[in-house]
BALOBA-1460 file (C-alpha; in Angstrom, 3 decimals):
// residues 167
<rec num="1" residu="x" x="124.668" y="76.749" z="5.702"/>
<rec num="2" residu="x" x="123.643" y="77.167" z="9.035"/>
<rec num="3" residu="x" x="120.891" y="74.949" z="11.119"/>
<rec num="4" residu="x" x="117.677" y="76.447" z="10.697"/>
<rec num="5" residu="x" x="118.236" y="77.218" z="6.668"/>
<rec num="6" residu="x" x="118.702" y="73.370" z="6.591"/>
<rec num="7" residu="x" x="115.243" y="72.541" z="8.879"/>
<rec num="8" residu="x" x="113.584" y="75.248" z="6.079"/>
<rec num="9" residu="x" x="114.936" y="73.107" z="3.242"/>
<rec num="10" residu="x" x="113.787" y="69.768" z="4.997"/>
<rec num="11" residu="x" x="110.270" y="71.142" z="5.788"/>
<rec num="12" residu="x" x="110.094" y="72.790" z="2.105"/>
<rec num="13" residu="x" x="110.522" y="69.458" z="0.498"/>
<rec num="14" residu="x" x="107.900" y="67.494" z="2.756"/>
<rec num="15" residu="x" x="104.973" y="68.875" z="1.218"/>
<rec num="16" residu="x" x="103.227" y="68.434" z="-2.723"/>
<rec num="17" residu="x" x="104.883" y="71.144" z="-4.942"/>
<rec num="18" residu="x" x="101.000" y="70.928" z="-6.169"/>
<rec num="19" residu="x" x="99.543" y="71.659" z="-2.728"/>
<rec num="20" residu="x" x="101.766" y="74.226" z="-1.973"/>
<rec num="21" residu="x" x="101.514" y="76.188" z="-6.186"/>
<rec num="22" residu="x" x="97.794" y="75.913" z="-4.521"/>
<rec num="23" residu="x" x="97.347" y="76.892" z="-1.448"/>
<rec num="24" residu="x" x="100.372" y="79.761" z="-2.839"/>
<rec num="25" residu="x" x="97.445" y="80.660" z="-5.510"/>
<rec num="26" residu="x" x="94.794" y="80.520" z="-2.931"/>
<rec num="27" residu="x" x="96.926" y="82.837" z="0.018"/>
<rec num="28" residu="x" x="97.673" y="85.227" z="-2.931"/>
<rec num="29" residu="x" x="94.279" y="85.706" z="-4.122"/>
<rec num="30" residu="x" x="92.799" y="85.895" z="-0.695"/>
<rec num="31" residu="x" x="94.788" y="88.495" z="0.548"/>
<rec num="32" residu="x" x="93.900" y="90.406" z="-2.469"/>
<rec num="33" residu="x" x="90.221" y="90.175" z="-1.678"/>
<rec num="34" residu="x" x="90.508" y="90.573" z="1.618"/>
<rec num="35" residu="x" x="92.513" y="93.681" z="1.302"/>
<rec num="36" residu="x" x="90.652" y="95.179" z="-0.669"/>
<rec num="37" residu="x" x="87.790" y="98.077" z="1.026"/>
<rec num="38" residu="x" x="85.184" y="95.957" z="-0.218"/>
<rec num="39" residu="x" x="85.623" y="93.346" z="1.650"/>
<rec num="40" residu="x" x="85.932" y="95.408" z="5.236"/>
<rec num="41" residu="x" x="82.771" y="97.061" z="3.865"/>
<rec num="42" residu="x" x="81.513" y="93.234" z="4.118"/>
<rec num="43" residu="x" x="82.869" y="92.873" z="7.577"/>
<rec num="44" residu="x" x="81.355" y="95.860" z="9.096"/>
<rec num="45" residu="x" x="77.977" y="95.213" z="7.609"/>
<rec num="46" residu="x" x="78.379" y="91.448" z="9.323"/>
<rec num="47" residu="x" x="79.508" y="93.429" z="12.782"/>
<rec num="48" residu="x" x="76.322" y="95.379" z="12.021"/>
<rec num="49" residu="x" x="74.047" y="92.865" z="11.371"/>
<rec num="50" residu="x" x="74.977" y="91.112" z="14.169"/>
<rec num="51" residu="x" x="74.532" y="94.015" z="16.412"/>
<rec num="52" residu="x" x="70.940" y="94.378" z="15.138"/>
<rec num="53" residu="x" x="70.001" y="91.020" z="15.710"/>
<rec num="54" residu="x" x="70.992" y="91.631" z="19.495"/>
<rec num="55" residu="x" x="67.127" y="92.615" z="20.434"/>
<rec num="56" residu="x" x="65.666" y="89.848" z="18.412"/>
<rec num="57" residu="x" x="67.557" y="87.404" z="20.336"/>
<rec num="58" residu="x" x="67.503" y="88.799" z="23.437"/>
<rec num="59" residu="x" x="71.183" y="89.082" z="23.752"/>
<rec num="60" residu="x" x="72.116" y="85.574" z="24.836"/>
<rec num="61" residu="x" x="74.908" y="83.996" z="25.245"/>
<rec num="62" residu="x" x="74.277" y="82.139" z="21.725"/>
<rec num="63" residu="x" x="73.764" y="85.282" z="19.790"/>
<rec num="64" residu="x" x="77.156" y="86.200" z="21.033"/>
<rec num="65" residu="x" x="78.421" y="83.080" z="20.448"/>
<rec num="66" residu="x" x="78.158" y="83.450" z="16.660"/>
<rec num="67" residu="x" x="80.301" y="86.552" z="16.668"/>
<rec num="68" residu="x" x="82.969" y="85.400" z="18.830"/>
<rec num="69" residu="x" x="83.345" y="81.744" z="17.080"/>
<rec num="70" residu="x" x="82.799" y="83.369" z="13.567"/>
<rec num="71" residu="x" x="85.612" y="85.988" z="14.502"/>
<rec num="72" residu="x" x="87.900" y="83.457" z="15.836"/>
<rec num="73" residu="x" x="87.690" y="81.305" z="13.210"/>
<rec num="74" residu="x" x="88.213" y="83.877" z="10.579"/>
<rec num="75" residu="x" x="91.174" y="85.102" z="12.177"/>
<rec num="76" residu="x" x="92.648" y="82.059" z="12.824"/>
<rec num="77" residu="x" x="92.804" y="81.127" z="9.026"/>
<rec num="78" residu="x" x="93.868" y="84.250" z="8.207"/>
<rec num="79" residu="x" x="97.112" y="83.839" z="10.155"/>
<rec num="80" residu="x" x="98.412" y="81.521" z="7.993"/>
<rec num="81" residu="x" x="97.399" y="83.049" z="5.020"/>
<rec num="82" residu="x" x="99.122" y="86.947" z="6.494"/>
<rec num="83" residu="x" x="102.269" y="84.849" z="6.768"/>
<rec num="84" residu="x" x="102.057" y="82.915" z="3.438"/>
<rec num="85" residu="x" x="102.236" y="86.474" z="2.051"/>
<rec num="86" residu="x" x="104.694" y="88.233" z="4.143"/>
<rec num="87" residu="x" x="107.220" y="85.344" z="3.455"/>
<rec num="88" residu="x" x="106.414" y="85.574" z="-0.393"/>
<rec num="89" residu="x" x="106.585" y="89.358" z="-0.200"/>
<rec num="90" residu="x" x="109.808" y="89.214" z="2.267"/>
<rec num="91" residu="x" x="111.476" y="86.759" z="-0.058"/>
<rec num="92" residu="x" x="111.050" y="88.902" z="-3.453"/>
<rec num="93" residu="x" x="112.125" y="91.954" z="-1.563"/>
<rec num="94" residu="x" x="115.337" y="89.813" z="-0.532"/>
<rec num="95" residu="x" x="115.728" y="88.438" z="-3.897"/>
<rec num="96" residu="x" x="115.170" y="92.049" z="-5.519"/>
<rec num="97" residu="x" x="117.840" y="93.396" z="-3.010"/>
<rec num="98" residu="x" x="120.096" y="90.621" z="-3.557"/>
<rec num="99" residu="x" x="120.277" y="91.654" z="-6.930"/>
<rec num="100" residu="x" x="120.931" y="95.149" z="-6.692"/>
<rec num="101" residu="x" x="124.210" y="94.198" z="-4.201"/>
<rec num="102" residu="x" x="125.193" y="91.670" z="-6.889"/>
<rec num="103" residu="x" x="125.042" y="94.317" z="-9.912"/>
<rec num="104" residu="x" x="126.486" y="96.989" z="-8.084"/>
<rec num="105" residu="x" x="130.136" y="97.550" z="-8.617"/>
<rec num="106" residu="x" x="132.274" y="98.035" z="-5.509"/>
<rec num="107" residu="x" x="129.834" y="96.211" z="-3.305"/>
<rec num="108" residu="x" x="130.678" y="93.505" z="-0.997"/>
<rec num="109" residu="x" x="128.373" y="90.269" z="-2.211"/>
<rec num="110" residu="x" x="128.389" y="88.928" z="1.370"/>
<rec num="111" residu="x" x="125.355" y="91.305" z="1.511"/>
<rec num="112" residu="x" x="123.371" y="89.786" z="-1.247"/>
<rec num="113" residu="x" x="122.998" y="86.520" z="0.970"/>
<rec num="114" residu="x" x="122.483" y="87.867" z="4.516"/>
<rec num="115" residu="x" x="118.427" y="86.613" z="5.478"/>
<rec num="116" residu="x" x="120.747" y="83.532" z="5.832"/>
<rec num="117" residu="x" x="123.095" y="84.405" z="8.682"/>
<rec num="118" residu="x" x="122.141" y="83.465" z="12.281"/>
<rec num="119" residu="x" x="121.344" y="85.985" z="15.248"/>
<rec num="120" residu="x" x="124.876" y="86.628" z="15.848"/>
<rec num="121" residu="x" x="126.529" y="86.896" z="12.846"/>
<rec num="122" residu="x" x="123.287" y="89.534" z="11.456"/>
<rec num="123" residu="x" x="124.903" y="91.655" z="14.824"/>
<rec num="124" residu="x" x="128.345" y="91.182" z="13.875"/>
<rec num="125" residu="x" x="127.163" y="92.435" z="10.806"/>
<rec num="126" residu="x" x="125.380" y="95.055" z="11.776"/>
<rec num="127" residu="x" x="128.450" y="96.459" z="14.343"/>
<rec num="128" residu="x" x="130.719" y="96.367" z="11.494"/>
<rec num="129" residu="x" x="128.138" y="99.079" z="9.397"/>
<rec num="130" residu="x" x="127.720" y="100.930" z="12.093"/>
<rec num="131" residu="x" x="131.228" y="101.689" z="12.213"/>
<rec num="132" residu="x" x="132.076" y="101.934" z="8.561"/>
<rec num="133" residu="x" x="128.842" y="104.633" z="8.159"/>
<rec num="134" residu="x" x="129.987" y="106.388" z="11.584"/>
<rec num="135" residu="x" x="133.348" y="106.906" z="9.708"/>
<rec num="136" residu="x" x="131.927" y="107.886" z="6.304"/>
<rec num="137" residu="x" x="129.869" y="110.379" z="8.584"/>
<rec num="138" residu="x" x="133.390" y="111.770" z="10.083"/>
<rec num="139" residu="x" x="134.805" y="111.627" z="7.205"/>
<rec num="140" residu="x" x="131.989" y="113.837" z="5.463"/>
<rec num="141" residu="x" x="131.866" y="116.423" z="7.949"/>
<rec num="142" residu="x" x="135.472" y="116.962" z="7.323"/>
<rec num="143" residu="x" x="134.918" y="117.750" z="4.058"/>
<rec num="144" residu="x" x="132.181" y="120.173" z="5.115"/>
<rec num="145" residu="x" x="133.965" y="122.283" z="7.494"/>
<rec num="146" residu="x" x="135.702" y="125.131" z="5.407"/>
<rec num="147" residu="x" x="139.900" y="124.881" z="6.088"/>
<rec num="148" residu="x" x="141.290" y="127.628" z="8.044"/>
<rec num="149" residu="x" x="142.807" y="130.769" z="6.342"/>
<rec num="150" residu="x" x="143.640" y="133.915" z="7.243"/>
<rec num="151" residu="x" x="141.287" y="135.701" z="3.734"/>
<rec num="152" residu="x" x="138.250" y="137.272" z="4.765"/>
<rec num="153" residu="x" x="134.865" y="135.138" z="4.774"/>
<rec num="154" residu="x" x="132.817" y="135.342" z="1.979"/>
<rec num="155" residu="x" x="129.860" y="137.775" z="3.611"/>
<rec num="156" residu="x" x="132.790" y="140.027" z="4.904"/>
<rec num="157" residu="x" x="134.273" y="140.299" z="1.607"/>
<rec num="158" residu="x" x="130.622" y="141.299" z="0.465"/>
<rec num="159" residu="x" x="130.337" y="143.664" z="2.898"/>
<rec num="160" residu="x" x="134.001" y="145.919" z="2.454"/>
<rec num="161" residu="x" x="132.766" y="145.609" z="-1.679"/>
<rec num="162" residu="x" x="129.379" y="147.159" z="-1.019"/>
<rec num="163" residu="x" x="130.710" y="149.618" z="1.617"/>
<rec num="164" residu="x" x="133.768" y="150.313" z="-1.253"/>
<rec num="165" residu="x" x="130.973" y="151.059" z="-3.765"/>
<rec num="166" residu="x" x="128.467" y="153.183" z="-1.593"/>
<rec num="167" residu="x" x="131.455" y="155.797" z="-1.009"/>
């Protein structure tokens, strides 16, 4: 196992398993609200609003205050809750893939684990398909390319029937 799965595992188990099913439950149905048109409908009319307000206020610095604290504040909370969900998401994919490579006969498992592997050895990795699908490639257009023989192509042969026929 390499260093930075182990400082995942040591972080992982520093927290409540409670606190973490919530906040889990809490990312997930956020990002379902928030993603949903409704809720940039909400946003816009807030932009809006805001806008609108500009005379009554006179434009101060307040009046933009509220936008640009409200704004920053919403987005900062919202980082953590776009990355609670791309790891869940990114983790299921994995898992889903992982399974796939396991089940599939002929395949070489040391796929199934490979969100694991540092930098260098994801390269290595990566180098090593390149050149196996660069050879399948060759080894395809091989098979495309018709072997050499002295019979007529196909469209000729065409041609001297229908010019046998027409006389």
């Amino acid at each position: 196992m390499n260093k930075s799965k182990n400082n995942h595992d040591q972080a992982s188990s520093n927290h409540s398993p409670v606190l973490t099913q919530y906040f889990s439950q809490f990312a997930h149905a956020t990002s379902m609200w928030t993603g949903h048109p409704l809720a940039f409908l909400l946003a816009v009319a807030v932009v809006i609003v805001w806008a609108a307000t500009g005379p009554l206020f006179g434009y101060s610095d307040t009046w933009q205050l509220v936008i640009n604290t409200g704004t920053t504040i919403v987005t900062f909370l919202m980082v953590f809750l776009i990355q609670n969900t791309q790891n869940r998401d990114t983790m299921a994919i994995q898992l889903k893939l992982s399974e796939l490579v396991l089940a599939m006969k002929g395949a070489e498992n040391k796929f199934a684990a490979i969100e694991d592997l540092t930098d260098d050895e994801l390269k290595a990795l990566h180098d090593e398909c390149r050149v196996r699908a660069e050879m399948t490639l060759s080894h395809l257009e091989k098979r495309a390319k018709p072997p050499p023989n002295n019979r007529k192509s196909r469209p000729a042969a065409e041609r001297a029937k229908t010019s046998a026929r027409s006389s």
